[in-house]
C-alpha positions as CSV (number, residue, x, y, z in Angstrom):
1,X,-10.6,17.2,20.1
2,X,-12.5,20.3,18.5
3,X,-10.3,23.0,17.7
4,X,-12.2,26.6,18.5
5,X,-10.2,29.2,17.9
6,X,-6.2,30.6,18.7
7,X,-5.1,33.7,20.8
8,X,-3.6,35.5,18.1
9,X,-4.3,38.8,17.0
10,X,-5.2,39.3,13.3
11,X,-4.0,43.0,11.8
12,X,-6.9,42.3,9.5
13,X,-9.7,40.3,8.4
14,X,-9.3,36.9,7.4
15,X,-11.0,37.7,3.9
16,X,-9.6,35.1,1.3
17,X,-10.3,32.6,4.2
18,X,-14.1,33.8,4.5
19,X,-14.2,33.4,0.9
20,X,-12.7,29.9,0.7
21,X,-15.4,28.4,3.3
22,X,-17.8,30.8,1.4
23,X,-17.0,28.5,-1.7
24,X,-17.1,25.5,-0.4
25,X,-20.0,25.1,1.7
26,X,-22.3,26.0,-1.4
27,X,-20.5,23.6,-3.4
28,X,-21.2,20.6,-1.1
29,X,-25.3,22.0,-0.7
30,X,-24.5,21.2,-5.1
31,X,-23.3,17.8,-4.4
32,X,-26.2,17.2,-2.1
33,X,-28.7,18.6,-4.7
34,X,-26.8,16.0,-7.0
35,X,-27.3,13.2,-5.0
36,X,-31.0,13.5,-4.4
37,X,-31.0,13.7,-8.6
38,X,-28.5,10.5,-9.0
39,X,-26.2,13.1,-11.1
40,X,-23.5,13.1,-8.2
41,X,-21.6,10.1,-9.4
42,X,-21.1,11.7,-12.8
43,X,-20.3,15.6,-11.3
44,X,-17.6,13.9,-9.0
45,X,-16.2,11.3,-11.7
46,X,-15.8,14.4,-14.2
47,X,-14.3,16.8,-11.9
48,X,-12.5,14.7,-8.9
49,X,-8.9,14.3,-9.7
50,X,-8.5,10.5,-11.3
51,X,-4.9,9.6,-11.8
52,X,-5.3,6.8,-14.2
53,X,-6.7,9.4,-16.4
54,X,-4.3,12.4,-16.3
55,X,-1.3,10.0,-16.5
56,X,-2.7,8.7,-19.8
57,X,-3.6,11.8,-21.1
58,X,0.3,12.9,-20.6
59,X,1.4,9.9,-21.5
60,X,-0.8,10.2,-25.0
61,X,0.1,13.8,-25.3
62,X,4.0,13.0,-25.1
63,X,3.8,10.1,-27.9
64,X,3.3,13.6,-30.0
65,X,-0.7,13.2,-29.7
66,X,-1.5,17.0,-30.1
67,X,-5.0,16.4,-28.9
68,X,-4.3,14.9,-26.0
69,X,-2.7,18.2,-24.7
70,X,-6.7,19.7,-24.9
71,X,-7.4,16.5,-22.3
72,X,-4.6,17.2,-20.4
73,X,-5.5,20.7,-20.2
74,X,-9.0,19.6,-19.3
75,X,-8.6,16.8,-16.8
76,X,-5.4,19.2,-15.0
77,X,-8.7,21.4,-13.8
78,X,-9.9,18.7,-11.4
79,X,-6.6,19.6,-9.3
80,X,-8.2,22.9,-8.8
81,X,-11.9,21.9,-9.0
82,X,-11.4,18.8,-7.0
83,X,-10.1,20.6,-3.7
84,X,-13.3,22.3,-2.5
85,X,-15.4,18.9,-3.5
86,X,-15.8,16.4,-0.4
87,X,-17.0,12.9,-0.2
88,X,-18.9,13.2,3.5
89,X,-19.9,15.6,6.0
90,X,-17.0,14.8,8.8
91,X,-14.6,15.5,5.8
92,X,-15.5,18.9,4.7
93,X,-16.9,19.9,8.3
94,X,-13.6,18.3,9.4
95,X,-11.5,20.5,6.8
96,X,-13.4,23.9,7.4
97,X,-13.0,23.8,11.1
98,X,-9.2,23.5,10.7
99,X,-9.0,26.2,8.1
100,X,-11.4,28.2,10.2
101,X,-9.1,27.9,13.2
102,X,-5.5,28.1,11.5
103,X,-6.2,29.8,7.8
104,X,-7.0,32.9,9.3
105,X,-3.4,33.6,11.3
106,X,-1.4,32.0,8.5
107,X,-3.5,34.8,6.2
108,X,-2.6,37.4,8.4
109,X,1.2,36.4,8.0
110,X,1.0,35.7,4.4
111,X,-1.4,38.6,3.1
112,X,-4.2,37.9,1.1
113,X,-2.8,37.3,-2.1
114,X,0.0,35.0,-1.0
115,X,-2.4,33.4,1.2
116,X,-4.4,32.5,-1.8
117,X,-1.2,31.4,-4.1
118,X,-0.6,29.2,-1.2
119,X,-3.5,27.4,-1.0
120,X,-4.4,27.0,-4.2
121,X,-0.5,25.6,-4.9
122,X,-1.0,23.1,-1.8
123,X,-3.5,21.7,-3.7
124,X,-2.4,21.5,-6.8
125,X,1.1,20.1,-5.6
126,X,-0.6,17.7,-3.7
127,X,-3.0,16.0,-6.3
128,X,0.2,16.0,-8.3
129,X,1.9,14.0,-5.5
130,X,-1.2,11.7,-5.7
131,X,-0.9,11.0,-9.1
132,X,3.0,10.1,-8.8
133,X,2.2,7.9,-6.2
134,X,-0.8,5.7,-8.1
135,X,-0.9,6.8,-11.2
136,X,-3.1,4.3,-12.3
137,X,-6.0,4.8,-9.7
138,X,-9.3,5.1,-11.6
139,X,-11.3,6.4,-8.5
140,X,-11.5,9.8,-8.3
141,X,-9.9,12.1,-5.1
142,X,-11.4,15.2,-3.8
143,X,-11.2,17.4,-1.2
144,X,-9.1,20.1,0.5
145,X,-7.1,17.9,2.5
146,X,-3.8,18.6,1.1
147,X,-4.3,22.4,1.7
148,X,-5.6,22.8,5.1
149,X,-2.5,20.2,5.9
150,X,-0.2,22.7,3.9
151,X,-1.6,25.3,6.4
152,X,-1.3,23.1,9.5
153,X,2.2,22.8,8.3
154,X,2.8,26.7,7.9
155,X,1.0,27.5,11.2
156,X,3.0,25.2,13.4
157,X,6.2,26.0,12.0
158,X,5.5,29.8,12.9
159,X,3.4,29.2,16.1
160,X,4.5,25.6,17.2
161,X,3.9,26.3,21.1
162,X,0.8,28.4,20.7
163,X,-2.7,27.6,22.3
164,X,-5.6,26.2,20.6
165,X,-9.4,26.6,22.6
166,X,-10.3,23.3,22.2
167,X,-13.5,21.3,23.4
168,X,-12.8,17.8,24.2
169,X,-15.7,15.9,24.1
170,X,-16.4,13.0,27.2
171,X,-19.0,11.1,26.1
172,X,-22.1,14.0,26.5
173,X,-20.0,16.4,28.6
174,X,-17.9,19.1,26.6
175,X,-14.9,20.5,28.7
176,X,-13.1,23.3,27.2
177,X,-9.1,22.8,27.5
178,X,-6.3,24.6,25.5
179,X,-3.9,22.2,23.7
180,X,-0.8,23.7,22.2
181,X,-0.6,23.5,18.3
182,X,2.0,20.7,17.6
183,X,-0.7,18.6,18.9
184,X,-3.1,19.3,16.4
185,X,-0.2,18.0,13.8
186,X,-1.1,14.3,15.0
187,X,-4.4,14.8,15.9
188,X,-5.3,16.1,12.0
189,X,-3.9,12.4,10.5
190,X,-5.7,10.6,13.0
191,X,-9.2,12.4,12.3
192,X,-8.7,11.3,8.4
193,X,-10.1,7.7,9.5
194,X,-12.7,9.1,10.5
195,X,-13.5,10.9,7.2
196,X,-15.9,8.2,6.1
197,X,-18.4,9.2,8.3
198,X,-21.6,10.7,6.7
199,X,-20.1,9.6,3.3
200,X,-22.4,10.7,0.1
201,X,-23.1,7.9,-2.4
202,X,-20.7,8.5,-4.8
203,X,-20.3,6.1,-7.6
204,X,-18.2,4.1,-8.2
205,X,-17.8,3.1,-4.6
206,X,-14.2,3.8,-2.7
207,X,-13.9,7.8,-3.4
208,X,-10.9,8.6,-1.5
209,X,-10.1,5.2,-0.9
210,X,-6.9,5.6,-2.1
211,X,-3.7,3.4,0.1
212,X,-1.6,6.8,-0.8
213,X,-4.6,9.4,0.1
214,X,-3.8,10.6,3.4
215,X,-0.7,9.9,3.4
216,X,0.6,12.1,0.5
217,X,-0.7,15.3,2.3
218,X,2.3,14.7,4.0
219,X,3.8,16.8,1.2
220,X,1.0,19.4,1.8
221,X,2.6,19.4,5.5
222,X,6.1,19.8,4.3
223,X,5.5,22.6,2.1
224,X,3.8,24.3,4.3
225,X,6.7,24.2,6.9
226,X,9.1,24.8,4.9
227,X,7.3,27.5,3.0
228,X,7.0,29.4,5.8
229,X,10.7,28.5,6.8
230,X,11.7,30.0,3.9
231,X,9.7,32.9,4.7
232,X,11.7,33.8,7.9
């Protein structure tokens, strides 16, 4: 399924959104720049969100190490860097499609600053939730994943029976259908197997590989309901 686009009215534009794919489509022309040069494995082993290493940086910084609190200031950027990096082109095509299609109503509700905080705390909250879970992973973890599913979360809590335009793809035909939203909260886990698809060579192999990967943008789904719970 191929979400298009919902039925509901925006009061204004959709700006923050614009800006967020704006970012993150000339980010992932970088990482292909970077791959041609060989320079991609470093980029995404610097700035991806590794667990192993912020852990130990806190760890160190807590055993009264005062400069491990630089690294921890350092390595705690990749939880803001890391989200508009991606490790194939189904995942960030994936990723912008669904913020295309839901970001934009869950920014009209929100206003454009919240709308911002919000995805930029979805995030963060979620590469923390990464970290607790694995803590001693040394691959790194990029992407927006947690986010979009933060706004997945928010959007179906609001609009839970609304109607998506969706294509549905039969083999070469496309039909167009509607599919109301609470669908699109299975349908978004089950297209994250298929995120390896078109996958850039990122060394070391098994970016994203993490058993606890998908599954702790679960939290990025709960906040996101119950944000916009809260909200009511």
């Amino acid at each position: 399924m191929i979400p298009i686009s919902d039925r509901i009215r925006s009061r204004s534009k959709p700006i923050i959104n614009y800006w967020l794919i704006g970012i993150n489509i000339p980010m992932f022309l970088w990482e292909l720049k970077l791959e041609f040069s060989g320079e991609l494995g470093y980029f995404v082993n610097t700035w991806g969100v590794i667990p192993a290493q912020i852990s130990g940086a806190i760890t160190n910084a807590l055993l009264f190490n005062p400069a491990a609190w630089i690294v921890v200031i350092w390595r705690s950027a990749s939880l803001i860097l890391g989200m508009f990096l991606h490790g194939s082109f189904s995942q960030i095509l994936g990723n912008l499609l669904f913020l295309w299609v839901f970001g934009k109503t869950v920014e009209n509700i929100l206003g454009h600053g919240r709308y911002l905080g919000f995805y930029i705390t979805a995030g963060i909250l979620t590469g923390i939730a990464q970290i607790l879970a694995e803590p001693n992973l040394t691959l790194p973890l990029i992407g927006a994943n947690g986010a979009i599913a933060a706004i997945l979360g928010a959007y179906i809590m609001k609009f839970p029976k609304a109607k998506i335009d969706t294509i549905l793809p039969l083999l070469i035909v496309y039909v167009p259908i509607e599919v109301p939203a609470f669908v699109y909260l299975f349908w978004w886990f089950m297209q994250q197997l298929f995120y390896g698809i078109g996958s850039l060579n990122i060394p070391p192999s098994g970016v994203n590989s993490s058993s606890m990967f998908y599954w702790s943008q679960v939290v990025g789904l709960f906040m996101g309901g119950a944000f916009m719970r809260l909200k009511k």
